[in-house]
Biotite code that builds the C-alpha atoms (Angstrom):
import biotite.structure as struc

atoms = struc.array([
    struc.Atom([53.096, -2.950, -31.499], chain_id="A", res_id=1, res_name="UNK", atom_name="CA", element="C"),
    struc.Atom([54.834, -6.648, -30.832], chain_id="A", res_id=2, res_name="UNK", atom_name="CA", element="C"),
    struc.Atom([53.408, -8.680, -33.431], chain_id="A", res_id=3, res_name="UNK", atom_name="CA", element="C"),
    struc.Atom([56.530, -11.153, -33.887], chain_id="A", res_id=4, res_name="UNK", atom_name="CA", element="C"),
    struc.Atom([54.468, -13.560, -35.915], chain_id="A", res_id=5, res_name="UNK", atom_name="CA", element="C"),
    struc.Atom([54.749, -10.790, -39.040], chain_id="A", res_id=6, res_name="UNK", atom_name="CA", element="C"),
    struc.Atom([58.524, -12.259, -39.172], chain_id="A", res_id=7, res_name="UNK", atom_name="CA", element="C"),
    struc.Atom([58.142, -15.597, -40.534], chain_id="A", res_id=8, res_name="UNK", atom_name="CA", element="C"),
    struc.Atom([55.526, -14.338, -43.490], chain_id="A", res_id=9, res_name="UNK", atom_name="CA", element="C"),
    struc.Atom([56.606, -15.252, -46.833], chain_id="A", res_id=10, res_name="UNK", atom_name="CA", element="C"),
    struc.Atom([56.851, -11.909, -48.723], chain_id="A", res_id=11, res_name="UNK", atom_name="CA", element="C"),
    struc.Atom([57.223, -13.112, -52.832], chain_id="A", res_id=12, res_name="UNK", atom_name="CA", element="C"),
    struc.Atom([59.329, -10.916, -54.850], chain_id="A", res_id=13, res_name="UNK", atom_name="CA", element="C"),
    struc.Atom([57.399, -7.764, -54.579], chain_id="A", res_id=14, res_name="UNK", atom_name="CA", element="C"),
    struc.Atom([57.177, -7.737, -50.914], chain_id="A", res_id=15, res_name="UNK", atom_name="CA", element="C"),
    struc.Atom([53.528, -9.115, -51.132], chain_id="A", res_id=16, res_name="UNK", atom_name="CA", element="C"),
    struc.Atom([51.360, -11.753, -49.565], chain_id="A", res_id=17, res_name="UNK", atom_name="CA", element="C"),
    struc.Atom([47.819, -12.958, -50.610], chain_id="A", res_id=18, res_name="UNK", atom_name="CA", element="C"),
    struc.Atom([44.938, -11.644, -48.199], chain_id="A", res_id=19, res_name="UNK", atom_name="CA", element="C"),
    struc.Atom([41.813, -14.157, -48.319], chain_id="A", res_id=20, res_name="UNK", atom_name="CA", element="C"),
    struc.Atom([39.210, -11.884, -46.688], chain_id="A", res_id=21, res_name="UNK", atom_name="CA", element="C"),
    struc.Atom([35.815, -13.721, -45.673], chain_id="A", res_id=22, res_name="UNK", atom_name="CA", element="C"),
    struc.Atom([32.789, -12.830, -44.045], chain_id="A", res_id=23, res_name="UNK", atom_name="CA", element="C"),
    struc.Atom([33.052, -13.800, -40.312], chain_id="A", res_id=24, res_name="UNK", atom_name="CA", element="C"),
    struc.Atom([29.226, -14.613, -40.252], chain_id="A", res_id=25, res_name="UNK", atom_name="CA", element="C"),
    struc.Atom([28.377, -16.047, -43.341], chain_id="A", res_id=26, res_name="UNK", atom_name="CA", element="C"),
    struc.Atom([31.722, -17.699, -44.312], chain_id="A", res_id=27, res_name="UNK", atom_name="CA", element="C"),
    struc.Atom([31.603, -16.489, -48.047], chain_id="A", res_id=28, res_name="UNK", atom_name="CA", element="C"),
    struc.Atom([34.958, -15.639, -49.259], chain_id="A", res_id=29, res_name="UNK", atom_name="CA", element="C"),
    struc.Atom([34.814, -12.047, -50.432], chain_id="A", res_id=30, res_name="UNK", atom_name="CA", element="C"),
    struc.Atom([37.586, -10.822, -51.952], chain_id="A", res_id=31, res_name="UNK", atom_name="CA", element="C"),
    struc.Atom([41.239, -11.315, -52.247], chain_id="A", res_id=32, res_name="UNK", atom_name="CA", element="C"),
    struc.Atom([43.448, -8.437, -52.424], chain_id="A", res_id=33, res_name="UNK", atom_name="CA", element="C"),
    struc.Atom([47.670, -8.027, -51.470], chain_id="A", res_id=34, res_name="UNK", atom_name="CA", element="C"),
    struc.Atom([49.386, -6.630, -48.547], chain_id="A", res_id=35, res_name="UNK", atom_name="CA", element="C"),
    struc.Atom([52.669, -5.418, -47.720], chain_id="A", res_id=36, res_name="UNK", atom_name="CA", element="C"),
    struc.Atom([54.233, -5.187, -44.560], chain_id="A", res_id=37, res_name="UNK", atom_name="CA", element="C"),
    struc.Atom([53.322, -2.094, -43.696], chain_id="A", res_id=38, res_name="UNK", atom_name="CA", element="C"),
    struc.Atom([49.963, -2.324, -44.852], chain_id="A", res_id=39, res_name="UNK", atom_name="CA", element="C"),
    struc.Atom([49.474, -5.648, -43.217], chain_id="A", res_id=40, res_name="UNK", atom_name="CA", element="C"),
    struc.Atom([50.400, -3.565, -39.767], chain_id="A", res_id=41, res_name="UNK", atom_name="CA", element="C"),
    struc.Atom([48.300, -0.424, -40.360], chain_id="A", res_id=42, res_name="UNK", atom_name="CA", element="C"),
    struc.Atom([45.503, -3.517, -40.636], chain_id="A", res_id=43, res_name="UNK", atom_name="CA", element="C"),
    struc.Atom([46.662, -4.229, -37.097], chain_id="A", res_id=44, res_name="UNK", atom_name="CA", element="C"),
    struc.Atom([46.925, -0.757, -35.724], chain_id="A", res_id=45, res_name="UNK", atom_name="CA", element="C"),
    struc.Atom([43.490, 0.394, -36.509], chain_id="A", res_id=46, res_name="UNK", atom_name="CA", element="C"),
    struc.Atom([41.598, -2.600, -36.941], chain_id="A", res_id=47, res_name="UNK", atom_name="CA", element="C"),
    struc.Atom([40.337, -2.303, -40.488], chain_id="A", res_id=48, res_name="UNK", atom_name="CA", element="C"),
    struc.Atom([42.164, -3.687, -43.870], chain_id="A", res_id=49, res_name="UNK", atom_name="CA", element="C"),
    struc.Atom([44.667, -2.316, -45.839], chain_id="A", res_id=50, res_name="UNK", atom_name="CA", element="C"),
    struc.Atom([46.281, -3.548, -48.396], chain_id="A", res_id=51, res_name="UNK", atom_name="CA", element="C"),
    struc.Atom([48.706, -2.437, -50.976], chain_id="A", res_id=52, res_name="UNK", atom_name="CA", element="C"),
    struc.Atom([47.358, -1.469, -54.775], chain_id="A", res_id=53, res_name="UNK", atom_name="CA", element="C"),
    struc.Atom([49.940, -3.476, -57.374], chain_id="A", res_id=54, res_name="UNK", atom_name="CA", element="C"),
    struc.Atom([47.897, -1.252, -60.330], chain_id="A", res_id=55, res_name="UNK", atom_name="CA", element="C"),
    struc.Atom([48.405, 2.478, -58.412], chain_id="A", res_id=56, res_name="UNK", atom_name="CA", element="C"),
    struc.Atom([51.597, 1.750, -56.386], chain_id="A", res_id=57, res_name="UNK", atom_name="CA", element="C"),
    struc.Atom([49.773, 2.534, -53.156], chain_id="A", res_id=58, res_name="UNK", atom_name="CA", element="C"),
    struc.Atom([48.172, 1.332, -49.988], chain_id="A", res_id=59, res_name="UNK", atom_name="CA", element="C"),
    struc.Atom([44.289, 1.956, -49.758], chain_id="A", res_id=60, res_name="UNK", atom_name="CA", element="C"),
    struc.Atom([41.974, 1.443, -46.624], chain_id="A", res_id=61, res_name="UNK", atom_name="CA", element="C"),
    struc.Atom([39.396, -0.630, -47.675], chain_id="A", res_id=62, res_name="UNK", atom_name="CA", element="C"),
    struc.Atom([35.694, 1.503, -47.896], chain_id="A", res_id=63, res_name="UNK", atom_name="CA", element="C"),
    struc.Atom([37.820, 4.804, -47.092], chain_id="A", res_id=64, res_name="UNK", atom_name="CA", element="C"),
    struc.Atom([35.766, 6.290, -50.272], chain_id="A", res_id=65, res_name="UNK", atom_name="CA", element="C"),
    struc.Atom([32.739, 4.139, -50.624], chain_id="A", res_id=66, res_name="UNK", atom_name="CA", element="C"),
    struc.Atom([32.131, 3.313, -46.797], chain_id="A", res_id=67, res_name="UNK", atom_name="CA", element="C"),
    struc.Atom([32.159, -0.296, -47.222], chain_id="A", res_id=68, res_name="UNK", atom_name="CA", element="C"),
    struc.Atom([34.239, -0.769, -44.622], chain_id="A", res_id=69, res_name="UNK", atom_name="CA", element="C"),
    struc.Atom([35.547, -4.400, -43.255], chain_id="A", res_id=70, res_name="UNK", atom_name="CA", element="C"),
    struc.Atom([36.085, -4.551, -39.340], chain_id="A", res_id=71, res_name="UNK", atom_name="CA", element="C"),
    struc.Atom([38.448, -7.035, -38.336], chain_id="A", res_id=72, res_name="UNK", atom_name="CA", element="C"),
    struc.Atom([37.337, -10.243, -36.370], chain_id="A", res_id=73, res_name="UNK", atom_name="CA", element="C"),
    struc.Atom([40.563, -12.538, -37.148], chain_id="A", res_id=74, res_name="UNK", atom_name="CA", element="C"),
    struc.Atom([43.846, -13.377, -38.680], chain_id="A", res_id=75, res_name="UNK", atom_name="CA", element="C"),
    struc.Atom([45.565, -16.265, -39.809], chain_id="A", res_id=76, res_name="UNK", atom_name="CA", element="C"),
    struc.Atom([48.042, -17.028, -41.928], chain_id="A", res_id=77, res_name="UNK", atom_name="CA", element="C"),
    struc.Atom([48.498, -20.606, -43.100], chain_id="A", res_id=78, res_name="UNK", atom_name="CA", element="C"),
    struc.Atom([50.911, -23.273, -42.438], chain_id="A", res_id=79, res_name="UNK", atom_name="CA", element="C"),
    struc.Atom([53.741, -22.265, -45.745], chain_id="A", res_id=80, res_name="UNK", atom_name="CA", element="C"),
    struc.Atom([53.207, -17.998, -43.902], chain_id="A", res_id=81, res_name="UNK", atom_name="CA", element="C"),
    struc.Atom([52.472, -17.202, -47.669], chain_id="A", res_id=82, res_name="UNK", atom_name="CA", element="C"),
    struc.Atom([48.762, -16.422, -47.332], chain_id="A", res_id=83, res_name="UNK", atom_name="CA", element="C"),
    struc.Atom([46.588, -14.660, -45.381], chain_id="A", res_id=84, res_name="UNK", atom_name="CA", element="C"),
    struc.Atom([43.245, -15.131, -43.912], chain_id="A", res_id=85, res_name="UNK", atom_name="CA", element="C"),
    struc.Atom([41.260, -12.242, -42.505], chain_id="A", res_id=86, res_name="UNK", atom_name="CA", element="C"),
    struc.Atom([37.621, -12.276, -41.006], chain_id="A", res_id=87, res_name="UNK", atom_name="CA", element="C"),
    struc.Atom([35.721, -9.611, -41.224], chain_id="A", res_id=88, res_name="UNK", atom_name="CA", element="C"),
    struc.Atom([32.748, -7.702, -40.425], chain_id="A", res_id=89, res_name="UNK", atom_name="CA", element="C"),
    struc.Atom([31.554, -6.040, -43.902], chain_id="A", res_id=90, res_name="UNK", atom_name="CA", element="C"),
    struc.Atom([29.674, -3.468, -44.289], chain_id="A", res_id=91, res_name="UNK", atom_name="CA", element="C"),
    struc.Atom([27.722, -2.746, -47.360], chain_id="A", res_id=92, res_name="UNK", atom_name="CA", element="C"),
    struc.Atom([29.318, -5.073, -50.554], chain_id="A", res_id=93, res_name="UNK", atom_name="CA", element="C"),
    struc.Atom([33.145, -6.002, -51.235], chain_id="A", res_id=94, res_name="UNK", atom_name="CA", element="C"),
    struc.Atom([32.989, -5.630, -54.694], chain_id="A", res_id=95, res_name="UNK", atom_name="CA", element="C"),
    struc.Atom([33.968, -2.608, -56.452], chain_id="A", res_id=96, res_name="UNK", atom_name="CA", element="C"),
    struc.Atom([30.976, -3.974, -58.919], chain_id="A", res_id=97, res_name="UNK", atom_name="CA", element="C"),
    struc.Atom([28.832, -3.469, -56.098], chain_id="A", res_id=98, res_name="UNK", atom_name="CA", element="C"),
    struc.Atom([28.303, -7.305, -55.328], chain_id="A", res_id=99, res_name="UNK", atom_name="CA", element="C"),
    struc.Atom([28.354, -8.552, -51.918], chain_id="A", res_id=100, res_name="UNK", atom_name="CA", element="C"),
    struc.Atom([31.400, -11.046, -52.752], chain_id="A", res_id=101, res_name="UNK", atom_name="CA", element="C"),
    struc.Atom([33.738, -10.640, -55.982], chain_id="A", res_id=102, res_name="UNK", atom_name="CA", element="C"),
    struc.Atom([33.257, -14.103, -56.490], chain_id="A", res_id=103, res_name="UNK", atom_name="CA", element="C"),
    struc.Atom([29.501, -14.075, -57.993], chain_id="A", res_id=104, res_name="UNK", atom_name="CA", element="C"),
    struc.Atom([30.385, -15.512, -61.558], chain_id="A", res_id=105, res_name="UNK", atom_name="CA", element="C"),
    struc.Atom([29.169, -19.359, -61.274], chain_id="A", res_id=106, res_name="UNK", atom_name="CA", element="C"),
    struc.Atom([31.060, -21.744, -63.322], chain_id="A", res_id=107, res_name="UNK", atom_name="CA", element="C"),
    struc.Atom([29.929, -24.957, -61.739], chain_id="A", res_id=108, res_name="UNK", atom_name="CA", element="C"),
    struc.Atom([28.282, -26.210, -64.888], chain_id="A", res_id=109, res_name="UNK", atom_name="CA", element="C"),
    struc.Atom([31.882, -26.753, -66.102], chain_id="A", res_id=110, res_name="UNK", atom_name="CA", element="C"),
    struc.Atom([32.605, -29.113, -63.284], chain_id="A", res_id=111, res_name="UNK", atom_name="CA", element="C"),
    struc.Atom([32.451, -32.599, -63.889], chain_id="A", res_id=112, res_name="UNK", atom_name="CA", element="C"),
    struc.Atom([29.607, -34.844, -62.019], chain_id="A", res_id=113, res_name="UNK", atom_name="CA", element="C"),
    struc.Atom([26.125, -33.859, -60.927], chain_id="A", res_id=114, res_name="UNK", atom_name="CA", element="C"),
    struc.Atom([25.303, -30.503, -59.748], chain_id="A", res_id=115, res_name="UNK", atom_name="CA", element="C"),
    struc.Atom([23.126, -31.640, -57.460], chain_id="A", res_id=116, res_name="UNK", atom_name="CA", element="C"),
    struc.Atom([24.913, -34.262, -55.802], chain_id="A", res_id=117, res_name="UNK", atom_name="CA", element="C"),
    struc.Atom([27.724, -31.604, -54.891], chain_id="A", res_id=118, res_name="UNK", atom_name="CA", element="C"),
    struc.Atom([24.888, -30.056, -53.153], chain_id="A", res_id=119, res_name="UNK", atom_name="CA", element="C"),
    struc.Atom([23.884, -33.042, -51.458], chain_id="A", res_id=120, res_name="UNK", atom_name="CA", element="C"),
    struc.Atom([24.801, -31.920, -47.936], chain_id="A", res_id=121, res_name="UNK", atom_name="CA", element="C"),
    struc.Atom([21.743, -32.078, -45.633], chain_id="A", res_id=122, res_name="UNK", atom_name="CA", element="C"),
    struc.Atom([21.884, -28.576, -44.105], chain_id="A", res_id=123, res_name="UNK", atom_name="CA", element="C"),
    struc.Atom([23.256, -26.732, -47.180], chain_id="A", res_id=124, res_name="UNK", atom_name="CA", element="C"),
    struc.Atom([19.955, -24.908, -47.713], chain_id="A", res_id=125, res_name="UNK", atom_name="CA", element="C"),
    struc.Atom([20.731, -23.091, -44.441], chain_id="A", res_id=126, res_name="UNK", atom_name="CA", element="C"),
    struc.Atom([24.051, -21.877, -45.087], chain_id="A", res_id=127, res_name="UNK", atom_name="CA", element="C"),
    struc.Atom([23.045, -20.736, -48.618], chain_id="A", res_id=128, res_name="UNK", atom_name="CA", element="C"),
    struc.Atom([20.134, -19.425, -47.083], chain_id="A", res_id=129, res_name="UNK", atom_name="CA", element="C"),
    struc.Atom([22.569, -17.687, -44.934], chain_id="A", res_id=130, res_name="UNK", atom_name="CA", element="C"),
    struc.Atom([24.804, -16.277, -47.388], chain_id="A", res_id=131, res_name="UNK", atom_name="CA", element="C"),
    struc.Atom([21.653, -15.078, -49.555], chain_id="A", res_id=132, res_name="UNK", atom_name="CA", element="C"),
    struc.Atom([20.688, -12.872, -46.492], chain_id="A", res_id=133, res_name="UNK", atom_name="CA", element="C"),
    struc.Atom([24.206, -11.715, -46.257], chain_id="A", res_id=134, res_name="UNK", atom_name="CA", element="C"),
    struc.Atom([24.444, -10.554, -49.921], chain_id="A", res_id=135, res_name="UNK", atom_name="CA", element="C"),
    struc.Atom([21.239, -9.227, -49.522], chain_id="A", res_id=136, res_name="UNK", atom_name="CA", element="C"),
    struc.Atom([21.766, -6.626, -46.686], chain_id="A", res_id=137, res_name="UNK", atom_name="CA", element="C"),
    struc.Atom([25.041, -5.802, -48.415], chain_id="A", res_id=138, res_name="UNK", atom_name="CA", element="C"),
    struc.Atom([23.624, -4.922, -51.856], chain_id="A", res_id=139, res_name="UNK", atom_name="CA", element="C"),
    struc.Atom([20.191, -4.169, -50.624], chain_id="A", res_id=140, res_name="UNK", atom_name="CA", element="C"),
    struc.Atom([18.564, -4.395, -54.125], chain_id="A", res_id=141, res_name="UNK", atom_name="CA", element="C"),
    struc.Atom([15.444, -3.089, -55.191], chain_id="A", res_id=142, res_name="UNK", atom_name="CA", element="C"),
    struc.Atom([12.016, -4.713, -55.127], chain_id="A", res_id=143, res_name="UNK", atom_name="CA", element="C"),
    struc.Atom([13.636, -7.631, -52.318], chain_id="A", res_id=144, res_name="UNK", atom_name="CA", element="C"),
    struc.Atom([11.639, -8.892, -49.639], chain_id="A", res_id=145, res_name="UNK", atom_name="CA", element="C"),
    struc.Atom([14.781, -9.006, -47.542], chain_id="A", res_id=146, res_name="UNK", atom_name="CA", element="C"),
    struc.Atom([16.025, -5.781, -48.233], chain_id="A", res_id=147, res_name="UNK", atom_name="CA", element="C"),
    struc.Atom([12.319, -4.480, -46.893], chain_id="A", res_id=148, res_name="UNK", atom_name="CA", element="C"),
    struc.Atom([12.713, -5.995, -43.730], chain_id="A", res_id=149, res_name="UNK", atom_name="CA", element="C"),
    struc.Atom([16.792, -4.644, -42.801], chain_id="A", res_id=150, res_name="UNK", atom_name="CA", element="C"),
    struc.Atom([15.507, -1.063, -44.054], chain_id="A", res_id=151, res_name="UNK", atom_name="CA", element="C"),
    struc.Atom([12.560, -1.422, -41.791], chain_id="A", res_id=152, res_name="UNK", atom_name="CA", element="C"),
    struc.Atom([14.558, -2.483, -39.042], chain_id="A", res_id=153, res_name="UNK", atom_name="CA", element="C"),
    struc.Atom([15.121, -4.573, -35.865], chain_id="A", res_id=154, res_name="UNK", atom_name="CA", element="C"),
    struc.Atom([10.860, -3.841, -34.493], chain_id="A", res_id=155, res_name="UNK", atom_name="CA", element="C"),
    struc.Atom([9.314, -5.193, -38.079], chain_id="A", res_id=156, res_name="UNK", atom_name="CA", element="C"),
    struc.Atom([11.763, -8.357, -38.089], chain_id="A", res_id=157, res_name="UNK", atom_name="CA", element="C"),
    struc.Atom([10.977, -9.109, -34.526], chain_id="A", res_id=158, res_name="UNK", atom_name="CA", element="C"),
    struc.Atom([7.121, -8.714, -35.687], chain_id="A", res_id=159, res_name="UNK", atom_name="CA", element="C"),
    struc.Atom([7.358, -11.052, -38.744], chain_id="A", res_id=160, res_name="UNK", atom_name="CA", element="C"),
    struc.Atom([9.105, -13.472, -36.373], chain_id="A", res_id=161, res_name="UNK", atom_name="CA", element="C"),
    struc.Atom([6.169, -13.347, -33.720], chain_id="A", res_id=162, res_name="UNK", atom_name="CA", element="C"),
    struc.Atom([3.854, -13.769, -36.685], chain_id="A", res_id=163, res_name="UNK", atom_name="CA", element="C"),
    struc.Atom([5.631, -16.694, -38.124], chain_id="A", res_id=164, res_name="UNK", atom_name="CA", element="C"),
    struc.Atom([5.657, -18.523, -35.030], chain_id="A", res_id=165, res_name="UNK", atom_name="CA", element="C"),
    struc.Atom([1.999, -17.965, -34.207], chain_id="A", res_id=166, res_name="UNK", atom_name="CA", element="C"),
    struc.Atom([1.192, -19.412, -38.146], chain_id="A", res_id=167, res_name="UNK", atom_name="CA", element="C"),
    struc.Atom([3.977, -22.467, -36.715], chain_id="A", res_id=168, res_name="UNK", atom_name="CA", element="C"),
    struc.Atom([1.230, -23.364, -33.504], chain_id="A", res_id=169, res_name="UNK", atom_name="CA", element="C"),
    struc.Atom([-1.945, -22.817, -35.903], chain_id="A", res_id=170, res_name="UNK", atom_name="CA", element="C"),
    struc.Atom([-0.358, -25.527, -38.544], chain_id="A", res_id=171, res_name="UNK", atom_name="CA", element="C"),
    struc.Atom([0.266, -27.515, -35.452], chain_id="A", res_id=172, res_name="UNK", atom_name="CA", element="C"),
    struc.Atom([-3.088, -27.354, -33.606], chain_id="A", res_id=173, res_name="UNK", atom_name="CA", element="C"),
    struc.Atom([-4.653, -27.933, -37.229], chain_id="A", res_id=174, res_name="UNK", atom_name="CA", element="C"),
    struc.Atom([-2.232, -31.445, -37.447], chain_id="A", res_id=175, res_name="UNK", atom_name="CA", element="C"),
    struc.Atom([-1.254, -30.253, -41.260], chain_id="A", res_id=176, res_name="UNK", atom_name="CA", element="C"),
    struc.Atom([2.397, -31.277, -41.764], chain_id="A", res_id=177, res_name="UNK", atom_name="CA", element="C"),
    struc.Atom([2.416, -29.390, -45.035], chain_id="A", res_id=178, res_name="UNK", atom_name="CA", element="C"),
    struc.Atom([1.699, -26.214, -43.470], chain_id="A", res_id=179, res_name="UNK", atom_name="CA", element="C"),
    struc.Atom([3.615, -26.771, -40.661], chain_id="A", res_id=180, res_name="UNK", atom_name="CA", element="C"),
    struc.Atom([6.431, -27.089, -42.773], chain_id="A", res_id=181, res_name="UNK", atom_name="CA", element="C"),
    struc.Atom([5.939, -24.306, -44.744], chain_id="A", res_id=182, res_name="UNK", atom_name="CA", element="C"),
    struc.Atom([5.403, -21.979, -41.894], chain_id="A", res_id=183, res_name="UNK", atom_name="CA", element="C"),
    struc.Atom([8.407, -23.353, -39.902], chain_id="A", res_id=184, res_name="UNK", atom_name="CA", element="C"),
    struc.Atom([10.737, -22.202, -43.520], chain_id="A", res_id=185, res_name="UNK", atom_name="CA", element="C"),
    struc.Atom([9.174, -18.709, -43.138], chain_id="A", res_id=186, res_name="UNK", atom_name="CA", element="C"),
    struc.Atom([10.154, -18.438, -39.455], chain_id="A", res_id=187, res_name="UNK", atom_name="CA", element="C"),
    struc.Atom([13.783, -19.983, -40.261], chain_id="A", res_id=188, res_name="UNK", atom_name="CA", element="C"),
    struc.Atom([14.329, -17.536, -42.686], chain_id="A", res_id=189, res_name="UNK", atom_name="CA", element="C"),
    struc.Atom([12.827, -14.625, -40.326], chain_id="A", res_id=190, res_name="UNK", atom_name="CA", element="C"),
    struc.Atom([15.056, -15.990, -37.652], chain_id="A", res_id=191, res_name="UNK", atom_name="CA", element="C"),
    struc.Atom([18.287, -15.963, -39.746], chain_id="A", res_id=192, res_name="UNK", atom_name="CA", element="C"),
    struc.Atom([17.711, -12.274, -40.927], chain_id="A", res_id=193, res_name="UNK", atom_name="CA", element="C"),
    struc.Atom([17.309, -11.051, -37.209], chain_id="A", res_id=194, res_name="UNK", atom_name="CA", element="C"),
    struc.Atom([20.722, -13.107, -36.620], chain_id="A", res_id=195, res_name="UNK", atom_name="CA", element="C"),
    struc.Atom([22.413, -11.279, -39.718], chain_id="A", res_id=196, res_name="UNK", atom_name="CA", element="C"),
    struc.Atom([20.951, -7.847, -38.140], chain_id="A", res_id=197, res_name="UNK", atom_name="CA", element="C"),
    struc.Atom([22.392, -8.441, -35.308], chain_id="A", res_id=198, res_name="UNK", atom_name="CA", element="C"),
    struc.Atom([25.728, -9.802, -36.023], chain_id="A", res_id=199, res_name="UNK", atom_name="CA", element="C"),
    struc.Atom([25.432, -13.409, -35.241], chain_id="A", res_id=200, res_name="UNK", atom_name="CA", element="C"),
    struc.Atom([26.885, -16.430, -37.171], chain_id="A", res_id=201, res_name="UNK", atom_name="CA", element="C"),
    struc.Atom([25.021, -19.627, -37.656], chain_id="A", res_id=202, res_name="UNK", atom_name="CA", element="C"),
    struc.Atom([27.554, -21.276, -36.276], chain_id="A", res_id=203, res_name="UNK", atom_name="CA", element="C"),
    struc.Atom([27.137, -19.579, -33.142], chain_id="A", res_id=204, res_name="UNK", atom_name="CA", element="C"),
    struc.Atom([23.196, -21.121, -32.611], chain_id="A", res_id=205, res_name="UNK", atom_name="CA", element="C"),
    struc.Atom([24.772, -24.771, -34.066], chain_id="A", res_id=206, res_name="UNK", atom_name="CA", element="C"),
    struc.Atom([27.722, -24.437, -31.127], chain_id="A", res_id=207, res_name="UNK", atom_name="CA", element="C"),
    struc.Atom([24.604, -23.969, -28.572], chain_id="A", res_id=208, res_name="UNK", atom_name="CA", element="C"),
    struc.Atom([22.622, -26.666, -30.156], chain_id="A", res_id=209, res_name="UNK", atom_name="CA", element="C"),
    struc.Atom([25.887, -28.873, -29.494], chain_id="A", res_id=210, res_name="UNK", atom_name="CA", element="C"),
    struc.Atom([26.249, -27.900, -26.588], chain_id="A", res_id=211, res_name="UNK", atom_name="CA", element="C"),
    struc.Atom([23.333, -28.622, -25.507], chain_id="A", res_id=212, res_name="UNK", atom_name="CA", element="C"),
    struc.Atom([23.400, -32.423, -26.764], chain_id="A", res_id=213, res_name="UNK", atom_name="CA", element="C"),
    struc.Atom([26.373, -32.768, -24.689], chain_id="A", res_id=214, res_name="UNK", atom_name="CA", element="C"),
    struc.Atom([25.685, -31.489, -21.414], chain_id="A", res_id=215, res_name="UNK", atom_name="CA", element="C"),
    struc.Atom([25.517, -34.524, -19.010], chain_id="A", res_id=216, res_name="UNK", atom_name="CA", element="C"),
    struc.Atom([22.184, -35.559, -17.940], chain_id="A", res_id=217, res_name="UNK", atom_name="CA", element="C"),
    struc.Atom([21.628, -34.446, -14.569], chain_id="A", res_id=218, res_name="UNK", atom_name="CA", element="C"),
    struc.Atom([20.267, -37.826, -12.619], chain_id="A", res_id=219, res_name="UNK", atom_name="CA", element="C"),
    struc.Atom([17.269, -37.421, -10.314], chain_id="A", res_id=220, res_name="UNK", atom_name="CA", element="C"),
])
């Protein structure tokens, strides 16, 4: 393996760098664990991470026990070579807790401002919307109208998504903007949860949606 990039990392004392993994669809930061250099290559080799444990002495494939495995989509390390970011496909949650991200404990209210205002951006419903359905397939918890439709599968979300858009052209032949917009969030959210099932970012239908605005006008 040539990979003569691994050369200008920035091992610290113990022959360590930070690994920021994230979810490649949902963008939510995961986890952060350490490799070595030899566990930074085996992540290479095979595809998967591994990183070294500081409190055994010892590298570890991520998911090798609990099958929460992490796929690799990227790598990039940033412009000092002392960190790490790796993409990932996860499957199943990150956290040893069994959380979907090891970074669930909020402590916004501590920040200084308005909550709310921080949350100001126009489309941020969507991507927590996004990351919601992400954590939900991952820890697939009990009693969860999302976790009913991934265990039923790709046939009942491509239903509820024909049904949603059906109740979309009722509210729109009946000329009610209230249920209009109500029926248009339920086929959003459908929509998102078939792109989560199968392995498509957001980002991927906003690129399109750009692209699309951009494409010269053909002239008659």
């Amino acid at each position: 393996m040539s990979a003569s990039w691994i050369g200008g990392i920035r091992w610290n004392a113990d022959g360590l760098v930070p690994a920021v993994v994230q979810d490649a669809l949902s963008k939510e930061v995961l986890m952060l664990a350490y490799m070595n250099e030899e566990s930074l290559k085996k992540s290479l080799e095979t595809g998967t991470t591994w990183f070294w444990s500081r409190s055994r002495g010892e590298l570890w494939n991520k998911g090798a026990t609990s099958g929460h495995t992490q796929e690799i989509v990227s790598l990039h390390y940033d412009c000092d070579g002392d960190t790490l970011l790796v993409k990932v496909k996860q499957k199943g949650p990150a956290c040893h807790t069994g959380a979907y991200s090891c970074f669930y404990r909020n402590a916004n209210e501590d920040l200084p401002g308005d909550a709310e205002v921080r949350q100001a951006d126009r489309f941020a419903a969507l991507s927590n919307l996004e990351a919601t359905i992400a954590q939900r397939e991952a820890e697939r918890p009990e009693g969860s109208y999302t976790t009913y439709l991934f265990e039923k599968g790709l046939d009942k979300i491509l239903k509820k998504i024909g049904e949603e858009a059906a109740e979309v052209i009722i509210g729109g032949k009946n000329n009610d903007r209230r249920e209009i917009s109500s029926e248009a969030a339920d086929l959003i959210f459908h929509l998102m949860v078939l792109l989560r099932q199968q392995g498509i970012p957001l980002d991927d239908v906003l690129k399109e949606l750009e692209f699309r605005h951009r494409k010269p006008v053909k002239k008659d």
